[in-house]
C-alpha positions as CSV (number, residue, x, y, z in Angstrom):
1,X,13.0,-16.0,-14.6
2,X,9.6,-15.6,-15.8
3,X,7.2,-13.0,-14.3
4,X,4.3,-14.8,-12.4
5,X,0.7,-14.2,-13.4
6,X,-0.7,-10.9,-11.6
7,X,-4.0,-11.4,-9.4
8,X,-5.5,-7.7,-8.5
9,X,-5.0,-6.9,-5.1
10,X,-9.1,-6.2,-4.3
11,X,-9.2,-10.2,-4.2
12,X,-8.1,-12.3,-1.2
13,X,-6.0,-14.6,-3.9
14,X,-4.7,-11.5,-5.2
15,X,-3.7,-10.1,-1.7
16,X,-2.2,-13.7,-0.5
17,X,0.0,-13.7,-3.5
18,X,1.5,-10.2,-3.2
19,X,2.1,-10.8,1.0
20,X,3.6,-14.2,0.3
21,X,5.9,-12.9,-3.0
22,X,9.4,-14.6,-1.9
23,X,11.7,-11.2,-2.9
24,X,13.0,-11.1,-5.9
25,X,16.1,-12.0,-6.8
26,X,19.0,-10.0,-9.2
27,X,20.0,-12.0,-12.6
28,X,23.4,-13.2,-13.0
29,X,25.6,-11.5,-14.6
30,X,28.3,-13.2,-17.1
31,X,32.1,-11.9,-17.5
32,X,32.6,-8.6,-19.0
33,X,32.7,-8.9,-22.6
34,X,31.0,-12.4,-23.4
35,X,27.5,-11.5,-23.8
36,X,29.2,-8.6,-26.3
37,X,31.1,-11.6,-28.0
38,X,28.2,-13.8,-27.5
39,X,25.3,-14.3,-29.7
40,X,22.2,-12.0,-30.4
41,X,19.7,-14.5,-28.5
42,X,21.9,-14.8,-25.2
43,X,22.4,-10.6,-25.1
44,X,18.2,-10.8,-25.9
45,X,17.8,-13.4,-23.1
46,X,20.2,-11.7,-20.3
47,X,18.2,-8.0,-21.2
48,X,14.6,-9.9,-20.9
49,X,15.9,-10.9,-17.9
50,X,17.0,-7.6,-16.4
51,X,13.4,-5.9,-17.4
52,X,11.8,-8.8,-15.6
53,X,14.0,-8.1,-12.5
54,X,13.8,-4.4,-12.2
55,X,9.6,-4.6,-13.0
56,X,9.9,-6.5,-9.6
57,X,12.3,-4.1,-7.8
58,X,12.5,-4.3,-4.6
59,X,11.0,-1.5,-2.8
60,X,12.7,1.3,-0.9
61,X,12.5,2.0,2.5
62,X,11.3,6.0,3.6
63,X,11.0,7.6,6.6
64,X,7.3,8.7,5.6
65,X,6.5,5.1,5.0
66,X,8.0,3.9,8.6
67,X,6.1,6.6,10.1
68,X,2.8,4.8,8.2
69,X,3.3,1.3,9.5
70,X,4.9,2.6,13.2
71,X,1.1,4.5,13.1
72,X,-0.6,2.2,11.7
73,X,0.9,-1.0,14.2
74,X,0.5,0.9,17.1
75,X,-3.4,1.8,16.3
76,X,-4.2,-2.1,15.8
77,X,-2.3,-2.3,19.3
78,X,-4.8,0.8,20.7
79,X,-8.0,-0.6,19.3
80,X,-7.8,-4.7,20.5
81,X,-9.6,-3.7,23.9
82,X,-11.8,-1.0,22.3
83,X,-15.8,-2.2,22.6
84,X,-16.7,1.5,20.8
85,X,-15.8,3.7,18.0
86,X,-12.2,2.7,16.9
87,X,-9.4,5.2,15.9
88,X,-8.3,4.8,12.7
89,X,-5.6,6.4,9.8
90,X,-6.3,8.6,6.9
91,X,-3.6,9.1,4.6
92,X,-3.7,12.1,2.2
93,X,-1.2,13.7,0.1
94,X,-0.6,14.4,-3.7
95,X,-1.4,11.9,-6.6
96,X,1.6,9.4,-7.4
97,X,3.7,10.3,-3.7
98,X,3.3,6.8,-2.8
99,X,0.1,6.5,-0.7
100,X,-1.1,3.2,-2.0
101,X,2.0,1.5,-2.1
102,X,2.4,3.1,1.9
103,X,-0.9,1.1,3.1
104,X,-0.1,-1.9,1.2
105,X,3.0,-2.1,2.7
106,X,1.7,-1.4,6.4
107,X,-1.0,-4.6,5.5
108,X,1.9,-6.7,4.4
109,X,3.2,-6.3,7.4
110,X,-0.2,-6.5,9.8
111,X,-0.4,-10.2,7.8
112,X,2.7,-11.5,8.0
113,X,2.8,-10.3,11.9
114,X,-0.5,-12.4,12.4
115,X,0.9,-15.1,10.5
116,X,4.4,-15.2,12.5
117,X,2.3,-15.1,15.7
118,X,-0.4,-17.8,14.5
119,X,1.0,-20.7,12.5
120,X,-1.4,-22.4,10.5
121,X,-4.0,-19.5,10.3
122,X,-4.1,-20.2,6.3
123,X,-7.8,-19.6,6.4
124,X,-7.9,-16.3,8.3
125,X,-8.3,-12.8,6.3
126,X,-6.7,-10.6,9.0
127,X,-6.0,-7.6,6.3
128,X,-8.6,-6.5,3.5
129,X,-8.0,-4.2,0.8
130,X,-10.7,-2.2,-1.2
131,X,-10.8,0.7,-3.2
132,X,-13.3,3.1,-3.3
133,X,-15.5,2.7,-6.5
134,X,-17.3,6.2,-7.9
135,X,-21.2,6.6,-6.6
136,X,-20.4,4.3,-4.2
137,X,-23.6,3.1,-2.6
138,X,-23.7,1.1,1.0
139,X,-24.6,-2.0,-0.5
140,X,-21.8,-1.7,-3.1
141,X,-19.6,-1.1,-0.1
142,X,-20.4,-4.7,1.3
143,X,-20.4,-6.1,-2.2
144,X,-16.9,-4.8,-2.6
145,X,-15.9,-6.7,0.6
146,X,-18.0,-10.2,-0.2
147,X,-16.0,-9.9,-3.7
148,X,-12.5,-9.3,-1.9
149,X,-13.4,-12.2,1.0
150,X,-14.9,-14.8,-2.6
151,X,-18.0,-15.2,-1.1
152,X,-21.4,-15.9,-3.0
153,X,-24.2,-13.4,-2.6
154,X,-27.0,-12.7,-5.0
155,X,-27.5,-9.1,-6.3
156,X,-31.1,-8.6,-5.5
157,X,-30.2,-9.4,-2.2
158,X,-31.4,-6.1,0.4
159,X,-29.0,-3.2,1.8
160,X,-29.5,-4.8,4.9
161,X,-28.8,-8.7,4.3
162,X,-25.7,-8.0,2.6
163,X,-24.1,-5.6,5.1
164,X,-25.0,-8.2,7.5
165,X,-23.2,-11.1,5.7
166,X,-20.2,-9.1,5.3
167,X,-20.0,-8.2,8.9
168,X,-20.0,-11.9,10.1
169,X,-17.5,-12.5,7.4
170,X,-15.0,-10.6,8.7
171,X,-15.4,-11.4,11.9
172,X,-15.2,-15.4,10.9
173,X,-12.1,-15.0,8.9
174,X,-11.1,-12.5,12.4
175,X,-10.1,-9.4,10.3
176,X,-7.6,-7.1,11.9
177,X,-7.2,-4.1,9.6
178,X,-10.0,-3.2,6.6
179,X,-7.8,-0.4,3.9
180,X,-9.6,1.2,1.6
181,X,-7.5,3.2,-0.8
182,X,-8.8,6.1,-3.5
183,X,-11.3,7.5,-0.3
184,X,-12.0,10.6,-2.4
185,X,-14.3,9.7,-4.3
186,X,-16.3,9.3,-1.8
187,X,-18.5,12.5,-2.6
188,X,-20.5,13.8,0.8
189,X,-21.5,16.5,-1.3
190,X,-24.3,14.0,-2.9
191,X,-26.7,11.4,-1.3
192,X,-25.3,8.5,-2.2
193,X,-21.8,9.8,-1.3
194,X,-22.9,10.5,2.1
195,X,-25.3,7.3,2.8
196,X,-21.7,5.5,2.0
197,X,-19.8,7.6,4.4
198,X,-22.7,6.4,6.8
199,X,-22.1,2.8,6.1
200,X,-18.6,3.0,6.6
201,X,-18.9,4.4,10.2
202,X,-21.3,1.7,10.6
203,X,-19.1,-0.7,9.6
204,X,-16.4,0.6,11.8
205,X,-18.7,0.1,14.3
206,X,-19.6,-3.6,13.8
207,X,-16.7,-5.1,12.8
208,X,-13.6,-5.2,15.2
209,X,-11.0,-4.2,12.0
210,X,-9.3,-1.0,12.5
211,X,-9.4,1.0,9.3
212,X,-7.4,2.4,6.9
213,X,-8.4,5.3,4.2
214,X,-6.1,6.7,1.6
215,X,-6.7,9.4,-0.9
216,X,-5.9,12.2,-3.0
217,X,-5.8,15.6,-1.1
218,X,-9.0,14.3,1.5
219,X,-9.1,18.5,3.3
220,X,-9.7,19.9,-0.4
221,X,-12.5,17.2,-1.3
222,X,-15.0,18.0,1.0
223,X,-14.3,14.9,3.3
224,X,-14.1,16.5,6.5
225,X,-17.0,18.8,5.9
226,X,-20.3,18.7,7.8
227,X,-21.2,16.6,10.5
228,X,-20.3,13.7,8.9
229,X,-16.7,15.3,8.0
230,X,-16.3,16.7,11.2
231,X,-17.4,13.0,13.1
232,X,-14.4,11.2,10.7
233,X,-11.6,13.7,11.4
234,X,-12.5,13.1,15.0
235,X,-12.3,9.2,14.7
236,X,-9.1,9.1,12.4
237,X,-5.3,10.1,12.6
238,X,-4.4,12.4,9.9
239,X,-0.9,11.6,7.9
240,X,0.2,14.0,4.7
241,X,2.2,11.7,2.4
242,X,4.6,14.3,0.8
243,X,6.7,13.6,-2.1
244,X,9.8,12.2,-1.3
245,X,12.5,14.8,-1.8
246,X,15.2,14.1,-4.8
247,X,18.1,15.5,-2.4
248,X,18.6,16.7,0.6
249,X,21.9,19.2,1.4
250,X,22.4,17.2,4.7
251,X,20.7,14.2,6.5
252,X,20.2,10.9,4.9
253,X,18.9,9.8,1.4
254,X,16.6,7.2,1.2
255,X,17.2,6.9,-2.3
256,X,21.0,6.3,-1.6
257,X,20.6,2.6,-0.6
258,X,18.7,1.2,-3.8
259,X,22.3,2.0,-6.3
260,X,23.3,-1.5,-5.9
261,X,19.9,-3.2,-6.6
262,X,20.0,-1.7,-9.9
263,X,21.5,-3.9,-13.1
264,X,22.4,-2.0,-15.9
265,X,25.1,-2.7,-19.2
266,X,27.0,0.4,-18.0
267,X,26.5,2.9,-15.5
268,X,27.9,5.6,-15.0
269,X,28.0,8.3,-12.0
270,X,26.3,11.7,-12.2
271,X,28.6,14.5,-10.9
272,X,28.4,15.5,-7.7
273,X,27.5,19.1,-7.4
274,X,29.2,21.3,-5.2
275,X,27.0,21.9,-2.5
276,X,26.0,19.0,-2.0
277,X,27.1,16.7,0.6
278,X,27.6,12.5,-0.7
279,X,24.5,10.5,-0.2
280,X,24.5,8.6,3.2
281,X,22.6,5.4,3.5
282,X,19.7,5.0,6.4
283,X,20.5,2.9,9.2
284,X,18.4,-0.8,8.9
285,X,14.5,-0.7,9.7
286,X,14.3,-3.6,12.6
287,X,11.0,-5.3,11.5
288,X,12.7,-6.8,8.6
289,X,9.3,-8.2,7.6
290,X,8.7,-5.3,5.6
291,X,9.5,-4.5,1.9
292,X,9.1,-0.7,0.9
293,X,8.6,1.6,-1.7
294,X,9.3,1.2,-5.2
295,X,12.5,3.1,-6.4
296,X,11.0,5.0,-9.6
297,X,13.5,4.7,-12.7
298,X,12.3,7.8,-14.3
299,X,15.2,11.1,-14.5
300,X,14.5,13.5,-12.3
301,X,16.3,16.7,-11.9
302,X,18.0,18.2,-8.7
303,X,15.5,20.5,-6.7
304,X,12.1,18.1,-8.3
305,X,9.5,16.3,-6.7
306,X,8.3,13.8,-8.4
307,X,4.0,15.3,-9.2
């Protein structure tokens, strides 16, 4: 098993290659005691293999991540007969809780939903995914989303012309849902910060996508501040991604159902604790079209949340 070349997700090849991943699938494991017995380069071989597998993990299913897609479905439901301003979902929280792999996840699913219900829409870009670049301008918005969609487009090209080609892209390729992930740093505190903050709600506007931002801590960056602030909190559903707890005393543990994806030499199991109460697994998600988040492989200690 050899891992397949990586394409970044802020390019339509990139995103077509990580919604169309087939899952991944666990190496075989020989008798107990031959690879021991064996030689150096089959041991070698049947560890490269193991890295390889778990870099790919599977990811694991949370309630905080359901509640993302269930939110984020039902809004592309809301907005198909809306001719105005368009509600959309702004997910905040603290860094490395999970936020970006959240909104992937909930495009994943938007895609392969349009591609279940439309067979043979190869050449459609229902979901695009951006990220916000620092000093952001408006026309390096609509760059960002020619670059994403591969189209041309010349650099001394006006505000204006490329706004407008970007606009009739993504209603060409009939966009559904436009994510844009790392929102904060989109600065209103500056001009060009809030000329792009403009040109979003234009966008939202013009375009018939329903959007998606994601960021670090939006209330405590100034993003709802101001007019401008006060307009997005308005237009936008607010999520707070916390952490995802390390135990719970009762109810169920999410991290409970990834123990048998995991292939090690040896493993052994911690001791249980006394006041805690044995891990029960979470009954199955029915939209089995979606893969969720990543089980992190890093210790962490009882009563911990992972910062």
């Amino acid at each position: 098993m050899h891992a397949p070349d990586v394409t970044p997700l802020t390019t339509l090849a990139g995103w077509r290659q990580f919604v169309s991943r087939p899952p991944v699938q666990a190496p075989t494991e020989p008798p107990d005691g031959e690879v021991a017995g064996g030689n150096p380069e089959q041991h070698d071989e049947l560890t490269r293999r193991r890295i390889e597998y778990h870099t790919e993990l599977a990811a694991l299913q949370t309630p905080e991540l359901r509640k993302i897609v269930t939110t984020g479905r039902g809004l592309l439901l809301l907005n198909q007969r809306q001719y105005g301003a368009r509600r959309g979902l702004l997910v905040s929280g603290e860094p490395t809780t999970g936020k970006s792999t959240a909104i992937t996840q909930l495009g994943r699913a938007v895609e392969l939903a349009y591609r279940r219900l439309r067979p043979g829409s190869d050449d459609a870009a229902p979901v695009v995914y951006l990220t916000m670049p620092p000093q952001a301008t408006p026309k390096s918005l609509s760059i960002e989303i020619l670059k994403f969609l591969g189209a041309p487009y010349l650099t001394r090209d006006s505000q204006i012309e490329l706004t407008r080609q970007a606009c009739h892209l993504l209603a060409d390729l009939r966009n559904e849902l436009l994510i844009v992930d790392e929102i904060h740093n989109l600065d209103h505190h500056t001009r060009a910060g809030a000329d792009a903050s403009d040109h979003l709600k234009y966008l939202a506007e013009n375009v018939v996508s329903t959007f998606v931002y994601a960021g670090i801590d939006t209330a405590r960056t100034g993003l709802f501040n101001g007019i401008r602030g006060r307009q997005l909190a308005g237009r936008f559903v607010p999520h707070s991604h916390p952490a995802l707890p390390v135990c719970h005393h009762r109810g169920p543990n999410p991290m409970a159902r990834s123990g048998h994806r995991v292939r090690l030499h040896a493993a052994t199991a911690p001791p249980q604790t006394r006041d805690a109460d044995p891990p029960r697994a979470l009954p199955a998600h029915p939209d089995r079209g979606i893969d969720l988040l990543t089980v992190d492989a890093a210790p962490v200690r009882r009563g911990h949340r992972d910062r």
